[in-house]
C-alpha positions as CSV (number, residue, x, y, z in Angstrom):
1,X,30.3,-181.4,146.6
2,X,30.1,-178.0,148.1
3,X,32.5,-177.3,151.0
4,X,32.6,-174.5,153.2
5,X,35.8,-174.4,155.1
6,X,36.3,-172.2,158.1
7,X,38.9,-172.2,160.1
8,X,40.8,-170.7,162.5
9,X,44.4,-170.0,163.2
10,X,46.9,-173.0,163.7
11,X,48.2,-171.0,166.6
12,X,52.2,-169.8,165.9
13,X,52.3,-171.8,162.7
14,X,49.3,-170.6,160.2
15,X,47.1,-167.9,160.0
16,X,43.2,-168.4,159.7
17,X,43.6,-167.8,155.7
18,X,46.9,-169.8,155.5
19,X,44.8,-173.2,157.0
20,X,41.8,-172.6,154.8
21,X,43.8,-172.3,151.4
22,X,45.7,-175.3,152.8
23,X,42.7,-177.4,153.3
24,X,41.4,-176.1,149.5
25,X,44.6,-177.4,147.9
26,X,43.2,-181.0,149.2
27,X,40.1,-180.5,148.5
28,X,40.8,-180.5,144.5
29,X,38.2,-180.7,142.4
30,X,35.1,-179.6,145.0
31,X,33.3,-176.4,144.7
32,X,34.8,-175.1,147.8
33,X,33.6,-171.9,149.8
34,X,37.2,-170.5,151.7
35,X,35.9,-168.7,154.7
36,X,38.6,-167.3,156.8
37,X,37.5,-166.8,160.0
38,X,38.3,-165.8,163.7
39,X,36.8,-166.0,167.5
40,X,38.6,-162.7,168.0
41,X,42.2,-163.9,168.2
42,X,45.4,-164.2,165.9
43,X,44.0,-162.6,162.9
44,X,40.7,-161.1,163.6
45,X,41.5,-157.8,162.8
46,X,42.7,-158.7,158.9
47,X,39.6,-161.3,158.3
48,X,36.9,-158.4,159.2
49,X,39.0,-155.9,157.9
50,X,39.0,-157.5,154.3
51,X,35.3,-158.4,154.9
52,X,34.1,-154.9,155.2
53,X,36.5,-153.0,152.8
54,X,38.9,-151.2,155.3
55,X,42.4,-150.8,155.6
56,X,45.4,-152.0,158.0
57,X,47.2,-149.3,160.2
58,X,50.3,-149.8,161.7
59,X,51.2,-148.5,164.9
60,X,54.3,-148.8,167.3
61,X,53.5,-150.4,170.7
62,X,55.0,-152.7,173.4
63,X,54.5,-156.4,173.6
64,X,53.9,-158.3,177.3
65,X,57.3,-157.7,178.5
66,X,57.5,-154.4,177.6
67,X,59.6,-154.5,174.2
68,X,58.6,-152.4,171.0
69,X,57.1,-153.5,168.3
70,X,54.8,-152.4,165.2
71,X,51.4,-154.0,165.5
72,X,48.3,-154.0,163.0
73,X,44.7,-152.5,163.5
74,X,41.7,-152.2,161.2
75,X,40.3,-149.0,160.4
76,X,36.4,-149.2,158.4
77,X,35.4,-145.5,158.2
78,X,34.9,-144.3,161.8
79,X,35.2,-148.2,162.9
80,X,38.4,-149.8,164.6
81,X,38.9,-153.4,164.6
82,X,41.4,-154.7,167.1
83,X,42.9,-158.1,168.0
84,X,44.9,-157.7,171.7
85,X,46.9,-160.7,170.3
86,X,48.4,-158.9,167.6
87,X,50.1,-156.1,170.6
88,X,49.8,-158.4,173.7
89,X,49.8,-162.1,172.2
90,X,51.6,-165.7,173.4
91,X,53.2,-165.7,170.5
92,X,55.2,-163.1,170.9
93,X,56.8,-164.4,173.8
94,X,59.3,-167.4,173.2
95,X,58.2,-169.9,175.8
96,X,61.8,-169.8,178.2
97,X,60.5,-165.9,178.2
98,X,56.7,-166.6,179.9
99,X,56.3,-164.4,183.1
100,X,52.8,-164.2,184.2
101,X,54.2,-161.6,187.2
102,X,55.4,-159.4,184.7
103,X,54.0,-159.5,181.5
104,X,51.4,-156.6,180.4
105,X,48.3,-156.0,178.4
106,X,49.9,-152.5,178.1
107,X,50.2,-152.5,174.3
108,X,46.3,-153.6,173.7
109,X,45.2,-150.2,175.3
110,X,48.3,-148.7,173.2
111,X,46.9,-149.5,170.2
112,X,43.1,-148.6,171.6
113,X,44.5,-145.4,172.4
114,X,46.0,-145.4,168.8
115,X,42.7,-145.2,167.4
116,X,40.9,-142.8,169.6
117,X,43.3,-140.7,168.3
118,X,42.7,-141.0,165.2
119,X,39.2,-139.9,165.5
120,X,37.8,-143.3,165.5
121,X,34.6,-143.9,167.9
122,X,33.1,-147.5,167.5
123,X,35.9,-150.1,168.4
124,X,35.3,-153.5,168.4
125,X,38.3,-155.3,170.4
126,X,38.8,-159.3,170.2
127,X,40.2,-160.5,172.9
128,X,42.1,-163.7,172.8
129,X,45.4,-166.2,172.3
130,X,47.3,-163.7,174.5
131,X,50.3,-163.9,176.8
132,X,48.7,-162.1,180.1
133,X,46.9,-162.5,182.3
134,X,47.3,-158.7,184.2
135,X,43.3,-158.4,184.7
136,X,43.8,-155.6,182.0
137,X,45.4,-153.2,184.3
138,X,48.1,-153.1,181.4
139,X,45.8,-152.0,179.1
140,X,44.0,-149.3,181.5
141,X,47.2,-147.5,182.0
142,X,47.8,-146.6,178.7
143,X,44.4,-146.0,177.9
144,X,44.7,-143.0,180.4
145,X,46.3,-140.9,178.0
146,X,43.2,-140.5,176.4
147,X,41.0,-141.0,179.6
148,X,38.9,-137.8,178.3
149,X,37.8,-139.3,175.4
150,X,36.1,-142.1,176.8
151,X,32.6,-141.1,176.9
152,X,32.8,-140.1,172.9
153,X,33.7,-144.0,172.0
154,X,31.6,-147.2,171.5
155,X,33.3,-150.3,172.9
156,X,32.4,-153.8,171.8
157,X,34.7,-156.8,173.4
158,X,34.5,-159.8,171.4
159,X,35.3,-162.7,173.4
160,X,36.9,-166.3,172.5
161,X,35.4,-167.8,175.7
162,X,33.0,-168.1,178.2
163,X,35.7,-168.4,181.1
164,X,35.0,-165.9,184.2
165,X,37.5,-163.1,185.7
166,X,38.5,-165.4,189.0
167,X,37.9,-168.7,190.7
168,X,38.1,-172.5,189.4
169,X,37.0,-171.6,185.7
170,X,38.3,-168.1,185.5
171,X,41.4,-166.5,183.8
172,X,44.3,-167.6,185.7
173,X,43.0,-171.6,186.8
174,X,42.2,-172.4,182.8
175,X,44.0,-170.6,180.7
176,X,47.0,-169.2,183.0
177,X,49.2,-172.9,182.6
178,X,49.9,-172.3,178.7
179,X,51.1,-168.3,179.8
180,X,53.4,-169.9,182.1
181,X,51.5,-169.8,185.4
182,X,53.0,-172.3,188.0
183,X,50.8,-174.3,190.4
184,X,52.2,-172.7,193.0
185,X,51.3,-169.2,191.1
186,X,47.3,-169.9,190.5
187,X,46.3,-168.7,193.8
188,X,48.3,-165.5,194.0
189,X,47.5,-164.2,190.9
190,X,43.9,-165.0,191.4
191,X,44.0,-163.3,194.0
192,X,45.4,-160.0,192.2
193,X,42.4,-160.5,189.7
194,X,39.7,-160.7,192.5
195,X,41.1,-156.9,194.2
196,X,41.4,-155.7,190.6
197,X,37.0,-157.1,190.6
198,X,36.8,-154.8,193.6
199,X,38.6,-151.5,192.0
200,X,36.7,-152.2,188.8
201,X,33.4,-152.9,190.4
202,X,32.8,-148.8,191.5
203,X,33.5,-147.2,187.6
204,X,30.3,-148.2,186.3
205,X,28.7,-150.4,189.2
206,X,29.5,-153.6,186.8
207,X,30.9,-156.6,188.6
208,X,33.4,-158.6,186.5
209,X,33.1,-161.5,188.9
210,X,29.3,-162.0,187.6
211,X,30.3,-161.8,184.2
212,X,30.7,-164.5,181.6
213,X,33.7,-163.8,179.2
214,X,35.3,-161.6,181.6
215,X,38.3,-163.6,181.9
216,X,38.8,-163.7,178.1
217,X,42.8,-162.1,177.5
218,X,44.1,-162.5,181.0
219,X,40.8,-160.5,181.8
220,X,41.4,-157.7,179.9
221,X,37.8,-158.4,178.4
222,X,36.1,-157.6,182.0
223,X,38.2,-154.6,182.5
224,X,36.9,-152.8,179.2
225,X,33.6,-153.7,180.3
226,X,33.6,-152.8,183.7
227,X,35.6,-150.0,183.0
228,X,35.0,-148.7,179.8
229,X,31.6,-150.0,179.7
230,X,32.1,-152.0,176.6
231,X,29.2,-154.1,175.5
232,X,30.4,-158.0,175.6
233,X,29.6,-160.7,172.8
234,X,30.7,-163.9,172.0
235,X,33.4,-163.4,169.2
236,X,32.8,-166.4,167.0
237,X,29.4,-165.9,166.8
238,X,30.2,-162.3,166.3
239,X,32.5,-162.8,163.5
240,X,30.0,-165.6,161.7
241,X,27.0,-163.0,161.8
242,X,29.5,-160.2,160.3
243,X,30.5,-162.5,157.4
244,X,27.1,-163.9,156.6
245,X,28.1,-167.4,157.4
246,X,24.7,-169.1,156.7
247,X,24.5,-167.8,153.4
248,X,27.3,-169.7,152.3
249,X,26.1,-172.8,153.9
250,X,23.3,-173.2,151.4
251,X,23.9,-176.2,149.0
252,X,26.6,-177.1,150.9
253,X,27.3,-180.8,152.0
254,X,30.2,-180.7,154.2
255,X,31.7,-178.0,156.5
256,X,35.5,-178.0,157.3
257,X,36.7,-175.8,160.7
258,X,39.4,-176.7,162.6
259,X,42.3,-174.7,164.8
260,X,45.5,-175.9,166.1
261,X,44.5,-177.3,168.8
262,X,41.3,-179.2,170.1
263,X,39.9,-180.1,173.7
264,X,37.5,-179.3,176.3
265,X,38.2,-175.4,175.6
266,X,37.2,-175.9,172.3
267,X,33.6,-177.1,173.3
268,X,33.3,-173.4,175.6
269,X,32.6,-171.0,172.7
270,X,36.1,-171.7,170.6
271,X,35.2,-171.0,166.7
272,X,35.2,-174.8,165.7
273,X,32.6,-175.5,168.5
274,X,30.7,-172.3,167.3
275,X,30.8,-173.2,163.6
276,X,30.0,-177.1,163.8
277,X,26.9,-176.1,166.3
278,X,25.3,-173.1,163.6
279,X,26.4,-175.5,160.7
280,X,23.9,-178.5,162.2
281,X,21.5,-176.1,163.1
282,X,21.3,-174.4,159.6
283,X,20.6,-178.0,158.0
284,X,20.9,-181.4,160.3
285,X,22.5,-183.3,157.6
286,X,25.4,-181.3,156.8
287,X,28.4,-183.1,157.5
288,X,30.9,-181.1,159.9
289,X,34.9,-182.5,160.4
290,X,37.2,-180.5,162.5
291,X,40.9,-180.8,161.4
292,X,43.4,-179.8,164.3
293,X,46.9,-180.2,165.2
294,X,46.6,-182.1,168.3
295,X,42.9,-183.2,169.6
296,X,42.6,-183.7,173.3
297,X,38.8,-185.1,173.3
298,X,39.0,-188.2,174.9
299,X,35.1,-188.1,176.1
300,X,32.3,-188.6,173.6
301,X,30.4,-184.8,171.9
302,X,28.6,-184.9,169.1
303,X,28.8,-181.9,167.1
304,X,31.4,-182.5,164.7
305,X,30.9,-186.0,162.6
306,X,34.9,-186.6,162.8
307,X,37.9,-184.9,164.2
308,X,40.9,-185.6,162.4
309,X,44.6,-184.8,163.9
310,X,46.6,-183.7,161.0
311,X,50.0,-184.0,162.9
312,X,51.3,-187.8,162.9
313,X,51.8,-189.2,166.3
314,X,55.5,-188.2,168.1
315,X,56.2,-185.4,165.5
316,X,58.4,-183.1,167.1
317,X,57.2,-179.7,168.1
318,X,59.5,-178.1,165.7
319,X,58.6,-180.0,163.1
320,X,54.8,-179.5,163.7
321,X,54.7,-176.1,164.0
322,X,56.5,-175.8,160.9
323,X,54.2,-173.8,158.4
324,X,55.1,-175.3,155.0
325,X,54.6,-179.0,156.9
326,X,51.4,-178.1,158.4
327,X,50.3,-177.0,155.2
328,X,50.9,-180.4,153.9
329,X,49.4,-182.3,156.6
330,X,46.3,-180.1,156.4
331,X,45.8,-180.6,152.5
332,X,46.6,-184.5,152.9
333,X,44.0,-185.3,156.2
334,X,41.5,-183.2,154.0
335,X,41.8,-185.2,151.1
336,X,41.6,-188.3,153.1
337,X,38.5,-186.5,155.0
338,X,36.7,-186.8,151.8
339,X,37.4,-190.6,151.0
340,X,36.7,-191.4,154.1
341,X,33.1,-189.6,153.4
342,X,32.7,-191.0,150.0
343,X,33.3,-194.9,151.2
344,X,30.7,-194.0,154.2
């Protein structure tokens, strides 16, 4: 049987290539189609990069809280490819470090800055699986150094979800908890994000409040489209188009995705969602099973055909976010995928 697998990043375990190549290895004996892919977070940068023949640049930035560090860009001709996890992401923050208050998106708009001085004009920024949630003042403030260069540069944000700049389903209610907002904290720093609306709002006339996707990074999406007047796209869908997704799906009979972990943010634009809904669409009968970590879906959906948690029940979280052990989970629940598809 053909397989295409595409998947995303276990998050702080595996890399989008690392989970694909681990699925292969269970997969032995299948004609199998490894598809590393992003939604615009961890890894982005290196999937398209590869893709479209470019290189890696380093450059030395800060993280969220304000420490140095060498992050990684794309460069494809006059094209830069940018991920704002790989200068302002969770990850680099160990979790009895999260501080909402203080952490910055100051290093994405380092590296943006990066690039604009290297003569690049057409950057294409993925926002998400970062550690702020600053509105993307962070980010503006460095991007001042090259403030006069603006109008010279194309800006595409890429965006992981659908989730708006304030309110009940914006930035700081949904996603804030896993950066380390408090209860007690939502309200405040929604706050922040909503005068940050009304200092954005007079750049360009754009209001982030109105915008889908603007509360994708923290918000740092809105601000480089309010303020910047970046052009805003989904990122998974982005990504597929990019790497030609539905030509590899001809001939195919099953469709692995998966990301480290599943739930009702999933089903709002996260890549699994994205692939198993164009995966159906190319051809009805194409089977479609999500492998993840840890899957949250209690309430019925219907667009994978099974979702598989790799991780055995009461594993520890050091032990499951152990890279050589997720790698053997993943390659054993695909091989049991496929049984279980055969006997069906």
């Amino acid at each position: 049987m053909k397989t295409v697998i595409a998947t995303d990043s276990f998050k702080g375990c595996l890399s989008s290539a690392e989970a694909a190549a681990a699925v292969a290895e269970g997969l032995t004996g299948h004609d199998c189609v490894v598809l590393p892919v992003s939604d615009g977070g961890e890894g982005f940068a290196a999937i398209l990069t590869a893709a479209l023949g470019g290189s890696m640049v380093n450059a030395v930035v800060h993280d969220p809280l304000g420490r140095q560090l060498e992050a990684s860009y794309g460069i494809i001709g006059s094209t830069a490819v940018i991920e704002s996890a790989a200068a302002s992401g969770l990850t680099l923050i160990r979790p009895e470090e999260l501080d909402p208050l203080r952490a910055s998106s100051y290093g994405t708009g380092e590296l943006i800055s990066d690039a604009i001085r290297r003569g690049v004009r057409d950057i294409y920024v993925g926002f998400g699986g970062t550690g702020t949630n600053d509105g993307g003042e962070g980010m503006l403030e460095a991007l001042e150094a090259v403030r006069d260069l603006w109008q010279e540069c194309r800006f595409t944000a890429l965006c992981d979800v659908t989730a708006t700049f304030c309110g009940p389903e914006g930035a700081t209610a949904v996603y804030g908890p896993q950066k380390g907002v408090r209860p007690d904290q939502v309200g405040p720093l929604d706050a922040r994000l909503r005068a940050l609306a009304e200092r954005y709002r007079p750049v360009l006339g754009r209001d982030v409040l109105t915008q889908p996707g603007s509360g994708a990074a923290g918000g740092m999406a809105g601000a480089l489209w309010a303020v910047l007047g970046a052009d805003m796209k989904p990122g998974a869908d982005a990504v597929l188009d990019i790497l030609h997704f539905e030509d590899h799906l001809a001939g195919a009979g099953l469709v692995v995705t998966g990301e480290g972990r599943i739930d009702a943010q999933t089903l709002q634009g996260k890549l699994p969602a994205v692939v198993a809904r164009r995966a159906k669409a190319f051809s009805p009968t194409l089977r479609v099973i999500a492998l993840t970590g840890r899957n949250d879906l209690t309430a019925p959906q219907h667009l994978f055909d099974d979702i598989i948690q790799v991780t055995p029940p009461g594993t520890p979280p050091k032990t499951a976010l152990d890279p050589a052990f997720a790698r053997r989970m993943l390659s054993k629940a695909s091989a049991s995928a496929l049984t279980t598809l055969a006997n069906s």
